[in-house]
mmCIF file of the C-alpha atoms, coordinates in Angstrom:
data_MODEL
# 
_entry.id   MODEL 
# 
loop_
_atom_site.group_PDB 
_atom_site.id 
_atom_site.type_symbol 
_atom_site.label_atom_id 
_atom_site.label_alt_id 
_atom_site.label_comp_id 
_atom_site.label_asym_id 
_atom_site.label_entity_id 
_atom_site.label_seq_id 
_atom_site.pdbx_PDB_ins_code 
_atom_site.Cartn_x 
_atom_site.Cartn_y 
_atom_site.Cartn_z 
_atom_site.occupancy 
_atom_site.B_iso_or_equiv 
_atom_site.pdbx_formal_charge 
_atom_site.auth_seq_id 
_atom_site.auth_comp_id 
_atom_site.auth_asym_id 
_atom_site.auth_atom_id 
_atom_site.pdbx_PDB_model_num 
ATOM 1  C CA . UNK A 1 1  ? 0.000   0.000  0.000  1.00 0.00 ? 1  UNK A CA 1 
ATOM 2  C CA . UNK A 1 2  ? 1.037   3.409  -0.881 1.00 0.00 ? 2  UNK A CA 1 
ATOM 3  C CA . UNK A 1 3  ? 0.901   6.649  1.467  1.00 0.00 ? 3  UNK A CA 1 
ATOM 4  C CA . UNK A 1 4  ? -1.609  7.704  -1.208 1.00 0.00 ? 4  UNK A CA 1 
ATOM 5  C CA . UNK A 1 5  ? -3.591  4.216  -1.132 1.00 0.00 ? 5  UNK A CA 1 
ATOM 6  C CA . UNK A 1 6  ? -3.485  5.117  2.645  1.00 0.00 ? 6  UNK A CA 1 
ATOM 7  C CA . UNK A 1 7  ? -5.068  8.450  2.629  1.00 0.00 ? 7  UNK A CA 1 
ATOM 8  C CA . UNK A 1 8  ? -8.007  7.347  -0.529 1.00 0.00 ? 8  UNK A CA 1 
ATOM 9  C CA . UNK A 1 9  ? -8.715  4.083  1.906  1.00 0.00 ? 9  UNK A CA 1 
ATOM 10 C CA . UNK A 1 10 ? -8.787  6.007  5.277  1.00 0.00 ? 10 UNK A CA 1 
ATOM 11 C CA . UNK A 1 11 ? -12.338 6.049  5.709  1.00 0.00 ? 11 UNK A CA 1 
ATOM 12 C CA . UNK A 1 12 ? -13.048 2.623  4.316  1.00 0.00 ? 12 UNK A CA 1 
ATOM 13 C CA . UNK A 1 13 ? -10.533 1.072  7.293  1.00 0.00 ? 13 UNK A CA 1 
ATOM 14 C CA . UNK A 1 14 ? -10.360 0.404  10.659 1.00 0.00 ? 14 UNK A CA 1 
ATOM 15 C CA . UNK A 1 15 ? -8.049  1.955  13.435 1.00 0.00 ? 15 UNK A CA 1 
ATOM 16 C CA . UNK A 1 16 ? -6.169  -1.536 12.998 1.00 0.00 ? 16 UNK A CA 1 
ATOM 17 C CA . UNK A 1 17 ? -5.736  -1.946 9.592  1.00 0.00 ? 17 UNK A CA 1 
ATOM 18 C CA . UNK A 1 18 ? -4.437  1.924  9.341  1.00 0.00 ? 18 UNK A CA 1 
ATOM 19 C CA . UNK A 1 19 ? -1.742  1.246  12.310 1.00 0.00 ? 19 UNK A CA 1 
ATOM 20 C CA . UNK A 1 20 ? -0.402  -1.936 10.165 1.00 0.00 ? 20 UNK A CA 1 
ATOM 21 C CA . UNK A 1 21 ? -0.248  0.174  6.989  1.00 0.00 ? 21 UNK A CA 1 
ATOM 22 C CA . UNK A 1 22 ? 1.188   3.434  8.642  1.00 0.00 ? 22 UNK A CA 1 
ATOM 23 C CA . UNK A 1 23 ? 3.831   0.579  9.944  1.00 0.00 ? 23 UNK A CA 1 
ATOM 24 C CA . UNK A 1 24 ? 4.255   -1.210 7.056  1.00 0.00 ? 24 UNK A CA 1 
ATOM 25 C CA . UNK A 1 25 ? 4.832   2.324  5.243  1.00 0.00 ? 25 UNK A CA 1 
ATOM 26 C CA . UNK A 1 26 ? 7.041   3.478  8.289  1.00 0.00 ? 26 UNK A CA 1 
ATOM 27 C CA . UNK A 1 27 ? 9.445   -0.029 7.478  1.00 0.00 ? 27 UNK A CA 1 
ATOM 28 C CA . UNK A 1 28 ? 9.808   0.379  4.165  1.00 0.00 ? 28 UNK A CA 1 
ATOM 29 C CA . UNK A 1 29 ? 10.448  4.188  4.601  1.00 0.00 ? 29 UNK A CA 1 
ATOM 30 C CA . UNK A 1 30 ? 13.130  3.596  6.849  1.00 0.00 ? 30 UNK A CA 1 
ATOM 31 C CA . UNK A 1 31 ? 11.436  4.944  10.215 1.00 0.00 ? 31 UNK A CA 1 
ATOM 32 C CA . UNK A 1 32 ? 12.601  3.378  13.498 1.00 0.00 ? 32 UNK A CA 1 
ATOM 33 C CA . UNK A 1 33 ? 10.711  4.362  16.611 1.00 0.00 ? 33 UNK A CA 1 
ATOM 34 C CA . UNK A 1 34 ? 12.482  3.883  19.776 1.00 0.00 ? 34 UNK A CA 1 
ATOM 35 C CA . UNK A 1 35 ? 11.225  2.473  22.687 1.00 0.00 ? 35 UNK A CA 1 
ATOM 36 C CA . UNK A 1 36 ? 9.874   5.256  25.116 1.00 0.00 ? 36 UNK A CA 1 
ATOM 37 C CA . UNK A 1 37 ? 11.877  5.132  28.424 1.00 0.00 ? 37 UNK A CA 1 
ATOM 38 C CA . UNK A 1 38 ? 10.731  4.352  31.894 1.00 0.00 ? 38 UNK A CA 1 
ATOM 39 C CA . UNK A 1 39 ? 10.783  8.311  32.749 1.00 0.00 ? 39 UNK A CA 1 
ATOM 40 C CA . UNK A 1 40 ? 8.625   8.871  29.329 1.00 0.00 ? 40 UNK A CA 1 
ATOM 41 C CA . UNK A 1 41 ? 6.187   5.829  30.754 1.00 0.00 ? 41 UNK A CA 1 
ATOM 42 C CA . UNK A 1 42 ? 5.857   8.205  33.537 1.00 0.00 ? 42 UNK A CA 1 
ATOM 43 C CA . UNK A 1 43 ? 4.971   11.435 32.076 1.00 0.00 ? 43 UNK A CA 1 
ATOM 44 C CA . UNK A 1 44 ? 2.380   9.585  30.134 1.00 0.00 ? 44 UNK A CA 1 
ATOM 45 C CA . UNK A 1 45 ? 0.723   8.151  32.792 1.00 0.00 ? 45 UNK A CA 1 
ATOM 46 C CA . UNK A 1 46 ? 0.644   11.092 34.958 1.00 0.00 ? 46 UNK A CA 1 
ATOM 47 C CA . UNK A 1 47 ? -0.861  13.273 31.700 1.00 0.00 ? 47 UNK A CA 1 
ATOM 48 C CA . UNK A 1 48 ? -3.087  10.184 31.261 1.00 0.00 ? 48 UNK A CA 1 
ATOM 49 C CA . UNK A 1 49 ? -4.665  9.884  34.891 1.00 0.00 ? 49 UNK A CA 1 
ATOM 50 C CA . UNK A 1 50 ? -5.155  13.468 35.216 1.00 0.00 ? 50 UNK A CA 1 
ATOM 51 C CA . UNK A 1 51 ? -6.992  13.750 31.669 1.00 0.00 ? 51 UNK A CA 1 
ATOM 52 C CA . UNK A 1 52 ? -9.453  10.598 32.792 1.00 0.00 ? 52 UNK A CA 1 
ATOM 53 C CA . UNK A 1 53 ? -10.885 12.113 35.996 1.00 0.00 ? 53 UNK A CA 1 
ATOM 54 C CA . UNK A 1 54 ? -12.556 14.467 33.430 1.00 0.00 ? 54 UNK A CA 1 
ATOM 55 C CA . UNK A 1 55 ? -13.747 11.969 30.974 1.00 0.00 ? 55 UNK A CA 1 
ATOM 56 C CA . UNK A 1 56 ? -14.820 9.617  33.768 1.00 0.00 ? 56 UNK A CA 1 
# 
């Protein structure tokens, strides 16, 4: 799939087939995400907790 395919096909796909393309584009492409660190874990989960007291 192309990033073009990607973008025509967006609506016609779910949230799991786009992450697998956006990977599968990201591989070929060259992209390498890093795995987020313990102190990154951290900061998301503190952003995280204080956005769900709203939502819950």
């Amino acid at each position: 799939m192309t990033e073009r395919e990607l973008i025509d096909n967006r609506d016609a796909m779910s949230l799991a087939e786009r992450v697998e393309a956006r990977r599968d584009l990201d591989a070929q492409s060259g992209v390498v995400y890093d795995v987020p660190s313990a102190h990154q874990f951290g900061q998301l989960a503190r952003v995280m907790a204080y956005g769900l007291q709203f939502v819950a």
